[in-house]
VOGU-3710 file (C-alpha; in Angstrom, 3 decimals, decimal comma):
1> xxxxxxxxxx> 16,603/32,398/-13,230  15,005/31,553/-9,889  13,062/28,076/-10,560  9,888/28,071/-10,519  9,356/31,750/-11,760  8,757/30,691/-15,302  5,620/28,795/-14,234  3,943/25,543/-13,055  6,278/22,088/-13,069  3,756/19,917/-14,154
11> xxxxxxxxxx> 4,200/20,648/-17,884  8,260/20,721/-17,648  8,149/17,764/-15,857  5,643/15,535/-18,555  7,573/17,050/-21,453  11,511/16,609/-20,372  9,875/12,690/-18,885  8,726/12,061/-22,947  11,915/13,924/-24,400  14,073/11,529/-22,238
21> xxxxxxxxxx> 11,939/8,789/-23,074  12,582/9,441/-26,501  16,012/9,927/-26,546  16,368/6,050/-24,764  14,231/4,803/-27,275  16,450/6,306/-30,013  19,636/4,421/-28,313  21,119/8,089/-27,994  23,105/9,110/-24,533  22,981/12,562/-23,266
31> xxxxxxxxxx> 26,787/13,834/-24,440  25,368/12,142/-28,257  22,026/14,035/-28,166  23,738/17,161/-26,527  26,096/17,006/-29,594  23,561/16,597/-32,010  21,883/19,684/-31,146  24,793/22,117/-30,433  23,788/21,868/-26,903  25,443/21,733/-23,706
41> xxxxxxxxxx> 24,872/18,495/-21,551  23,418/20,647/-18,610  20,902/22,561/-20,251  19,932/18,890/-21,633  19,660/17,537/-18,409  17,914/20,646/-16,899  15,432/20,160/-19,809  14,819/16,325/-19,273  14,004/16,715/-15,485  11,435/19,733/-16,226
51> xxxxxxxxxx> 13,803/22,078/-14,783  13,545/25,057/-17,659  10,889/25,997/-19,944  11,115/24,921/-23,293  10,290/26,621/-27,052  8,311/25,112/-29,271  10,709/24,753/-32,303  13,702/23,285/-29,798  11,366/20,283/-28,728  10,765/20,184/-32,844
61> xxxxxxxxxx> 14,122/20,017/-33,338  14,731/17,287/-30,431  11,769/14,948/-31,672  13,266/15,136/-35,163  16,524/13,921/-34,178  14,877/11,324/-31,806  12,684/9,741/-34,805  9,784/10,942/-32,600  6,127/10,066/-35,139  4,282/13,635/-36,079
71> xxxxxxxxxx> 1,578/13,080/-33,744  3,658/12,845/-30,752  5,995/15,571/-31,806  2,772/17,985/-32,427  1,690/17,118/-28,975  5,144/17,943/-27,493  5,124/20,845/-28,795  1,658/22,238/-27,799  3,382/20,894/-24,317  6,405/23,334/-24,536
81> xxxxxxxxxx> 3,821/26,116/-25,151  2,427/25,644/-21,989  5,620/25,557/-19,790  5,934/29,329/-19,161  1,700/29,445/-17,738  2,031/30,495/-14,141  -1,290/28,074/-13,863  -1,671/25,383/-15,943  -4,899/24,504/-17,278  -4,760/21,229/-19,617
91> xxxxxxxxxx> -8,124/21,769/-21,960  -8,476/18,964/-23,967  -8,187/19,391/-27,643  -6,358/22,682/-27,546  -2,765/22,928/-27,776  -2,435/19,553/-26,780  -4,105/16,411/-27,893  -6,910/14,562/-26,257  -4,969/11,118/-27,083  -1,417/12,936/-25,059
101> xxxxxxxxxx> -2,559/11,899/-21,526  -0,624/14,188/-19,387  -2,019/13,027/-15,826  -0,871/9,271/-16,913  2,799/10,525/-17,134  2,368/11,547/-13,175  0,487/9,027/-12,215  3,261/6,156/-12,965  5,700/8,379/-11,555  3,706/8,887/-8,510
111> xxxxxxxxxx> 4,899/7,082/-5,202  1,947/7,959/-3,415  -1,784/8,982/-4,097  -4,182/10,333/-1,944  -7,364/10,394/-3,515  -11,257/11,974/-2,601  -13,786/11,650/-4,922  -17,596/12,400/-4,254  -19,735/11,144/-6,958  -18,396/8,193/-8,893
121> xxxxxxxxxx> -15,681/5,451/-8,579  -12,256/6,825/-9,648  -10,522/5,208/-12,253  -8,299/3,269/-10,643  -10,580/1,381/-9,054  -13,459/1,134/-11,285  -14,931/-2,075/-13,265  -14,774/-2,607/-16,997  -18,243/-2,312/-16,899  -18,600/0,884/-14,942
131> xxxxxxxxxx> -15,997/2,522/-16,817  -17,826/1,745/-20,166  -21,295/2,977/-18,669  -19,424/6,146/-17,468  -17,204/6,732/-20,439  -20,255/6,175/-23,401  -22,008/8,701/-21,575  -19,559/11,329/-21,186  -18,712/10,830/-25,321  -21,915/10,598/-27,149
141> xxxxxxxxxx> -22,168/9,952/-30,742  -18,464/8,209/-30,258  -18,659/5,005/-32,596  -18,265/1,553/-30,483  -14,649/1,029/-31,256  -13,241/4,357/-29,956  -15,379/3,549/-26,725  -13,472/0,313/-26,397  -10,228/1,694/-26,766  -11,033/4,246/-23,600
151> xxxxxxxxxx> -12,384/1,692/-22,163  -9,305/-0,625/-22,899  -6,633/2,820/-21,805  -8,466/3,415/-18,420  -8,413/-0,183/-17,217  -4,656/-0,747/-18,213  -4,266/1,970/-16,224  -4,595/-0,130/-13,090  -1,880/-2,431/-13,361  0,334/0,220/-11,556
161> xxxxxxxxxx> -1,779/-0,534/-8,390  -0,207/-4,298/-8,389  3,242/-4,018/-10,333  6,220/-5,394/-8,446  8,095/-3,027/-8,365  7,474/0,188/-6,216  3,735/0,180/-6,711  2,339/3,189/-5,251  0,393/3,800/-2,282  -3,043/4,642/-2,640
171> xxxxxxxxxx> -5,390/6,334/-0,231  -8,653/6,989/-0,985  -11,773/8,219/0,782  -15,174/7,917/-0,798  -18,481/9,653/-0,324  -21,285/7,125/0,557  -22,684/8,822/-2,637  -20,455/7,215/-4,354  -21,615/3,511/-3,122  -25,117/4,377/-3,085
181> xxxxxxxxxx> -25,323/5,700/-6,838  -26,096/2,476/-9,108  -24,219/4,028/-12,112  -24,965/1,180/-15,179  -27,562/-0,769/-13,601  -27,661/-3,347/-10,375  -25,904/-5,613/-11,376  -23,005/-3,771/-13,011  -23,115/-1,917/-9,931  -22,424/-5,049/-7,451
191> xxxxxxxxxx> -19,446/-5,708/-9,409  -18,051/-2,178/-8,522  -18,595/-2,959/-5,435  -17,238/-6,237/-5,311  -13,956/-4,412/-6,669  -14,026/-2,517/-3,884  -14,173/-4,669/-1,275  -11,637/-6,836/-3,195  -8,809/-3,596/-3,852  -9,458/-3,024/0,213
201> xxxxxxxxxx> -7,090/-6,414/0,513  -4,254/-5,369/-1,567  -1,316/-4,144/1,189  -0,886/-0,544/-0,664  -4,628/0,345/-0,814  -6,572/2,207/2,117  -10,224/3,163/0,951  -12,160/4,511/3,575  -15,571/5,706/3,334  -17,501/9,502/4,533
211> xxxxxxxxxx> -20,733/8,445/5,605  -23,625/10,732/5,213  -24,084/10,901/9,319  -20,694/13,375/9,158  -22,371/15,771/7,908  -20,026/18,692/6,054  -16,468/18,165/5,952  -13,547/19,745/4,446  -13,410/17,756/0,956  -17,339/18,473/0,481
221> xxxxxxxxxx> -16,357/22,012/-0,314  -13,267/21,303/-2,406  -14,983/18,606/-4,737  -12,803/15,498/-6,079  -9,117/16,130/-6,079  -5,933/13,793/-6,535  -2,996/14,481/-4,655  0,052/12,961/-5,994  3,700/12,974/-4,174  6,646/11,629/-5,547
231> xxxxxxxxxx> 9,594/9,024/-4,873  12,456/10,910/-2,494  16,272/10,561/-3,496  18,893/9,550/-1,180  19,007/12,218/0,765  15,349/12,427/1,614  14,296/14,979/-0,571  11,265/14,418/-2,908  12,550/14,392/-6,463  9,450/16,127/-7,753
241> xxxxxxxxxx> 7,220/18,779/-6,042  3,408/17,103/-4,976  0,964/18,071/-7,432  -3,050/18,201/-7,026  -5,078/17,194/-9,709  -8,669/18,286/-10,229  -10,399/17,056/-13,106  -13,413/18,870/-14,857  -15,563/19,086/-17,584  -13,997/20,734/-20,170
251> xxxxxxxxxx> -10,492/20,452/-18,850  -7,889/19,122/-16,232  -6,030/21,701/-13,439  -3,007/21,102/-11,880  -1,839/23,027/-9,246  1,889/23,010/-7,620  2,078/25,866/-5,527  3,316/24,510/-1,914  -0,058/26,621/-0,580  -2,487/25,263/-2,956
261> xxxxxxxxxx> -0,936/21,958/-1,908  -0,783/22,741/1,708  -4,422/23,751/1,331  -5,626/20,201/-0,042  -3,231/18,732/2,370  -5,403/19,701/5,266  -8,386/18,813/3,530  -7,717/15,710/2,693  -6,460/14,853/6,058  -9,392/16,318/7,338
271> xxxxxxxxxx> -11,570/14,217/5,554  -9,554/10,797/6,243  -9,984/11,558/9,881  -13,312/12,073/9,339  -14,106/9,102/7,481  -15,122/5,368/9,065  -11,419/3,305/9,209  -10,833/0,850/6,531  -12,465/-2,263/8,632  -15,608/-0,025/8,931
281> xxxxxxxxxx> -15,513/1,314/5,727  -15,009/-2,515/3,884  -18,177/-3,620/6,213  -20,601/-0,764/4,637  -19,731/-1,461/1,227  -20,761/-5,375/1,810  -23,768/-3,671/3,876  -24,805/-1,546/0,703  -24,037/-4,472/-1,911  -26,605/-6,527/0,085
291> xxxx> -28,985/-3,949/0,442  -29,225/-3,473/-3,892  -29,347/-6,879/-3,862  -32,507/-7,269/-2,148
//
């Protein structure tokens, strides 16, 4: 079967990345595991670098022999359901979990990450503070605890931005929107900033900034995307197709098709061209934490 007929990588990627994961864990090598489950060591290998679609009851039957907890192997398995969608829309609290962060999987893979994001400070980037302000108001009624441990996931997160080895790269362009909006108060909101300004010094960050004087551009009309590309082998070929991320309300979207990712390609490109360079950019984020200082 031609790849990539059976549907979008993204889910055969996450799931065969948490089935190998699994089988490490469980000190088993391929030709033991393969063994176990009657199994050829190809199709086990295909499996573990998302390159076939999986059922449901053969990723039960893996996690069993792996030791893998319940929870885990129910979310694996709502996975595997999703691995023959031709798009694949991630709605939280369906299949799969809302604890099984699938975007978290790609994101430490990711080798590079081009970013745009029009109304708030993404993740990566953002403050304890600001990410508690943003995350008790998107989950109301949420006791204090579970709004800790969010909290607690989302900064963690971060530390990919500064490991040593292979941190990513991460380019990002902002909408002056997103300086200008004092999300949690003044003074929570000079601390984002101050984040900023200090993540603009690290060697594999680029933030620039679209002010308002540029009028439309390509990304206004796409909204906030993620565009993540992936480490290349020896030979020069990537050893994962890019994928765009697009987070919404109810749900995530990932999109894989080499036109939807030419597509955001040129916007994104677009928009970095647009934008003020990073020297510019790191002067009107000082220029705006002054001016809500006043």
């Amino acid at each position: 079967m031609t790849e990539g007929i059976t549907g979008s990588t993204v889910p055969r990627r996450q799931l065969g990345r948490n089935l190998r994961d699994l089988r490490n864990r469980s000190m088993l090598t391929v030709r033991t595991a393969a063994a176990e489950l009657e199994w050829s060591e190809p199709k086990l290998w295909r499996i573990e670098s998302g390159r076939t679609s999986l059922r449901s009851l053969d990723v039960e039957a893996m996690c069993r022999i792996y030791g893998a907890p319940p929870d885990l192997t129910e979310a694996l398995m709502g996975l595997a359901k999703e691995t023959k969608a031709r798009g694949w829309w991630h709605s939280y609290g369906d299949v799969i979990p809302e604890g099984f962060h699938v975007y978290f999987g790609l994101e430490e893979a990711a080798s590079h990450l081009a970013v745009y994001q029009s109304e708030l400070v993404p993740g990566l980037l953002q403050t304890e503070h600001y990410a508690r302000t943003l995350i008790r108001a998107d989950n109301p009624g949420v006791d204090d605890a579970e709004i800790e441990r969010r909290v607690h996931v989302r900064i963690a997160r971060q530390a990919l931005l500064t490991r040593v080895t292979a941190a990513p790269v991460l380019s990002m362009v902002l909408n002056e929107a997103v300086l200008r909006r004092p999300i949690g108060g003044t003074p929570v909101m000079l601390r984002q900033l101050e984040r900023l300004r200090d993540r603009c010094e690290l060697p594999t960050v680029s933030i620039r900034v679209v002010p308002f004087v540029v009028g439309l551009h390509h990304s206004a009309m796409s909204g906030p995307f993620v565009i993540l590309r992936f480490p290349r082998n020896g030979t020069g070929q990537e050893t994962e197709p890019p994928t765009v991320y697009i987070e919404g309300f109810t749900g995530a979207l990932y999109l894989d098709k080499p036109r939807e990712i030419e597509r955001y390609t040129t916007a994104f490109t677009h928009t970095w061209e647009s934008a003020l360079d990073e020297t510019a950019s790191a002067e009107l984020i000082t220029r705006v934490a002054k001016e809500l200082a006043q």
